[in-house]
Structures are given as C-alpha cells and as structure tokens.
C-alpha positions as CSV (number, residue, x, y, z in Angstrom):
1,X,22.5,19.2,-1.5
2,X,21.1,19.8,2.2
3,X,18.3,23.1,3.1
4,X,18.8,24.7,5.9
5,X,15.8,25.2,8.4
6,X,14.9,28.2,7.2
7,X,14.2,27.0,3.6
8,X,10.7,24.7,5.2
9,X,7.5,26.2,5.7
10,X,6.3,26.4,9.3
11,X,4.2,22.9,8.3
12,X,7.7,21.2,7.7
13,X,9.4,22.8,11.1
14,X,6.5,21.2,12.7
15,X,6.4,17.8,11.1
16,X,10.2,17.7,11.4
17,X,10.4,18.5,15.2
18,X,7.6,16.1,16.2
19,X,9.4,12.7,14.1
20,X,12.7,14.1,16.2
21,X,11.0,13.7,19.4
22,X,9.8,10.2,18.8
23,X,13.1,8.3,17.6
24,X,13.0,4.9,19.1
25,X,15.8,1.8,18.6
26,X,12.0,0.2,17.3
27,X,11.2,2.9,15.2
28,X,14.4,2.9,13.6
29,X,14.1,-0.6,12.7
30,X,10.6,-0.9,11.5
31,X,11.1,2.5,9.4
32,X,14.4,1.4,7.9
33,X,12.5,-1.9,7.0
34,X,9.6,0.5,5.3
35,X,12.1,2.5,3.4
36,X,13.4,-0.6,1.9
37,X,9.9,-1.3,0.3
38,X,10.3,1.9,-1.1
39,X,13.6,1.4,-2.4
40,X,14.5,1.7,-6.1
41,X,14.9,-2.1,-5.9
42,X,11.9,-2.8,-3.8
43,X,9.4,-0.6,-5.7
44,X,10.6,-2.5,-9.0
45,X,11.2,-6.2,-7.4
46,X,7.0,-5.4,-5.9
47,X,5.5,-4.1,-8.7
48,X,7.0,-7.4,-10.6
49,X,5.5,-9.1,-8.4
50,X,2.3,-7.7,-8.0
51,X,2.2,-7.6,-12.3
52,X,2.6,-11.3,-12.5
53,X,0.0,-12.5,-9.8
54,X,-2.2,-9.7,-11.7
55,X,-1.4,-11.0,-15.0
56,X,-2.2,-14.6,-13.5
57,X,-5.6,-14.1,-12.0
58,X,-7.0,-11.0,-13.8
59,X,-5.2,-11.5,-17.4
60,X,-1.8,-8.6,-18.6
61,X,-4.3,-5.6,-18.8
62,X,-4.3,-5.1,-15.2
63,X,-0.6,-6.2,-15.1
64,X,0.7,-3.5,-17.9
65,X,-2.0,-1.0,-15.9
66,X,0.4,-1.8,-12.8
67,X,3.9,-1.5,-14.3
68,X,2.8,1.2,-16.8
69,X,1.5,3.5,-13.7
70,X,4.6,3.2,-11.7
71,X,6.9,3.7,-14.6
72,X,4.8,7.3,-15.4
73,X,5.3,8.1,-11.1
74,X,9.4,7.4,-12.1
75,X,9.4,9.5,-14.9
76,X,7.0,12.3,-13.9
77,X,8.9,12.1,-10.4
78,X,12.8,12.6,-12.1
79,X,11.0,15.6,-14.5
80,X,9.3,17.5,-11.2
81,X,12.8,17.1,-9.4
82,X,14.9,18.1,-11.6
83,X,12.1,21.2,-12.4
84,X,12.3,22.0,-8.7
85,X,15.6,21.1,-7.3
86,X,14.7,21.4,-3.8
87,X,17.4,20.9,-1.5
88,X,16.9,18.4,1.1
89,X,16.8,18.9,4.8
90,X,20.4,19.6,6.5
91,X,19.2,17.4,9.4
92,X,18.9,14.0,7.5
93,X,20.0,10.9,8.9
94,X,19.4,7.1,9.6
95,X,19.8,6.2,6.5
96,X,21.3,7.5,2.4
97,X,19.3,9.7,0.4
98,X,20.5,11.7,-2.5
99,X,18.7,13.8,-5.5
100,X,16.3,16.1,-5.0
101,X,13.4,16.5,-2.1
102,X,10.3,17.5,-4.1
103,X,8.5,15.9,-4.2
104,X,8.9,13.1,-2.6
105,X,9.6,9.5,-5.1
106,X,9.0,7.2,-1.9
107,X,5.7,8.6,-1.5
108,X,4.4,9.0,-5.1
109,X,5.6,5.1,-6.0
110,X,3.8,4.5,-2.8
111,X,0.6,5.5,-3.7
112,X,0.5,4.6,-7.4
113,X,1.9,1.2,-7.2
114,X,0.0,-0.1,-3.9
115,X,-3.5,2.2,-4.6
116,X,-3.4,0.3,-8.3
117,X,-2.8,-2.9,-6.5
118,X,-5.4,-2.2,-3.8
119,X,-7.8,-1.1,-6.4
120,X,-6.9,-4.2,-8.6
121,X,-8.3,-6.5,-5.9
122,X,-11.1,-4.2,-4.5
123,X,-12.7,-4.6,-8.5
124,X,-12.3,-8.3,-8.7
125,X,-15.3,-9.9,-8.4
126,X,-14.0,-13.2,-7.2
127,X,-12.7,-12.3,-4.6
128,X,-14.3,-12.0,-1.0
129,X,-15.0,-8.6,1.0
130,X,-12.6,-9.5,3.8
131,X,-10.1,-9.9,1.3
132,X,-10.9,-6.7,-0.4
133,X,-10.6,-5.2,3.1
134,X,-7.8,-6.6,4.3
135,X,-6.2,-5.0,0.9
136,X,-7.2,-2.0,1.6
137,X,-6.2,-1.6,4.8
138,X,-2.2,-2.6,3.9
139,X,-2.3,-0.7,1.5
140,X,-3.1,2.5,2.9
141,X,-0.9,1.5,5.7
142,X,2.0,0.8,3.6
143,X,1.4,4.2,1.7
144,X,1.1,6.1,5.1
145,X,4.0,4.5,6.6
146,X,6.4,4.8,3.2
147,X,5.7,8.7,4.0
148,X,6.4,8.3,7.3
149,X,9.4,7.0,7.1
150,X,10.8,9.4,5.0
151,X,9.8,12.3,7.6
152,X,11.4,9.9,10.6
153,X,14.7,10.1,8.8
154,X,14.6,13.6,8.1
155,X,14.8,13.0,4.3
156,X,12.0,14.8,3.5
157,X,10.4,17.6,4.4
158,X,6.5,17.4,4.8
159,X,5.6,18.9,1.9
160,X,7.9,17.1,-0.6
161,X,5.3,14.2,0.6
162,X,2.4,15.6,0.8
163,X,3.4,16.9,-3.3
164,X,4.6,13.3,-3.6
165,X,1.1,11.9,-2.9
166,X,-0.8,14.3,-4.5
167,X,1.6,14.0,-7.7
168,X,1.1,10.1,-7.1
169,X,-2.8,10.3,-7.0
170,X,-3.6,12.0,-9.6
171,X,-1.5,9.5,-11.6
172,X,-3.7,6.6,-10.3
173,X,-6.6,8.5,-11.2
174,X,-5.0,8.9,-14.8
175,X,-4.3,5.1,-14.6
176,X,-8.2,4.1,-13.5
177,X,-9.6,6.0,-16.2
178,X,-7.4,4.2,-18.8
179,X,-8.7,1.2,-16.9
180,X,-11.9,1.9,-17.1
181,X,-11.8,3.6,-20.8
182,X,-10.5,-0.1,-22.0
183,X,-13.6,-2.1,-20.1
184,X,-15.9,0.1,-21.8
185,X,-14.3,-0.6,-25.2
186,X,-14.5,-3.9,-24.6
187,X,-18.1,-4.5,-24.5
C-alpha cells in the first residue's frame, strides 16, 4: 500500500524532498548497509549478540533486559501498525519494504535495542569513560542513521520515525525502570 504526496504533513514533504536532493552512488551504499542492521535478521542476529556478551560480563539480568525490550518494540510496533495502517510513501525505492509506515519498526528497534545496549555499558562500573563514550557515541549514531536511512529510501515518511523513536523511547525508559526496580530489590 503506497500514500500519495498529499497524505504527509508539510514536515514529511520537507524531509522527503531534501533526502531526494542528496542521493549519492555512496549514500546508497552506506544506507543500504544501515538498513541491513535494521533488518528483521540484523536486529535479531544483534540483539543475540549483544545479550550473550551482556550475559557474559554483567550476568542474564541485563541480557533478558536486552532481548525482553526489543521483543516489547516488535510487538508494540506490529499492534500500533496494524492500529494505524498508514500507507507508505508512493515514492519509495532503493530497496523492499512492505507493512505498514507508522511508525516506523527500523527506528523503534533502533533506539530500544542500541539505547539498552549503550546504557548497559554507560552503568558498568568496570568499564573505562572512553569506553563508555565511545558507546555512546555509536550508538546514537547508529540510531540516527537507522532513521536516516529509512527517509533516504523514501520508506518512511518523517513522522513514522519520529513516532518510531518516541514509541521506542518510552519503551527504554519502561525497560530502565524494570532495571533499576530489580537493583533496588536486590539490596
């Protein structure tokens, strides 16, 4: 199901047109290569990941935390779709989306799965503030760019990130205060 142009708010017509006027040969690549990490298969094949070094150096509870935050952002995500059945933009291309656009899955795995993980090592007390930094920084670059890349290939509209993120955050909120409900148990 494709929108037509005049389904987007003036914030999406503006967003849209700017992402046309930059397509690049390098763009294409290095966003096609984002979108991957926010595949179906990359968001599940990371967050593995991620849970098992996780479980490793900080023990399961930060693990489960991990998996248990980005399986809420799939199922919250599939409800909010299905509740809103937006149409995605007519002018998509580059690469295959299908569903529903809002909000945006890319962006709310995004932000839960690499905020958790960023948070994860920004807590641990053993490890070093250039570490923790470094973290940080990939993290809110890999979020930023999962967004942008879904605007670069005209998948999206602007808003069905920005609802993605904001979906996404308040989910990792959610997830610290679990986090930090359990500590406090625990002492």
């Amino acid at each position: 199901m494709l929108a037509s142009r005049h389904d987007a708010s003036q914030l999406d017509e503006l967003v849209a047109d700017w992402f046309a006027s930059i397509h690049s040969g390098i763009l294409t690549d290095l966003f096609k290569a984002i979108t991957a990490l926010g595949s179906t298969a990359g968001i599940i094949i990371i967050t593995l990941l991620l849970a098992v070094w996780f479980a490793w150096k900080q023990g399961w509870k930060s693990a489960v935390l991990l998996i248990a935050g980005v399986a809420v952002a799939y199922v919250v995500n599939t409800l909010v779709k299905s509740g809103f059945d937006r149409a995605r933009p007519a002018m998509a291309w580059g690469i295959e989306a299908d569903g529903s656009s809002f909000p945006s899955g890319n962006a709310m795995l995004a932000i839960v799965m690499y905020s958790l993980a960023a948070v994860w090592i920004i807590t641990d007390r053993r490890i070093n503030r250039t570490v923790k930094w470094i973290s940080a920084i990939i993290a809110i670059l890999l979020i930023i760019l999962m967004g942008a890349s879904r605007l670069y290939f005209s998948v999206h509209y602007a808003t069905d990130i920005i609802g993605g993120y904001a979906a996404g955050f308040v989910i990792v909120c959610l997830v610290m205060a679990l986090a930090k409900g359990k500590r406090l148990s625990s002492r």
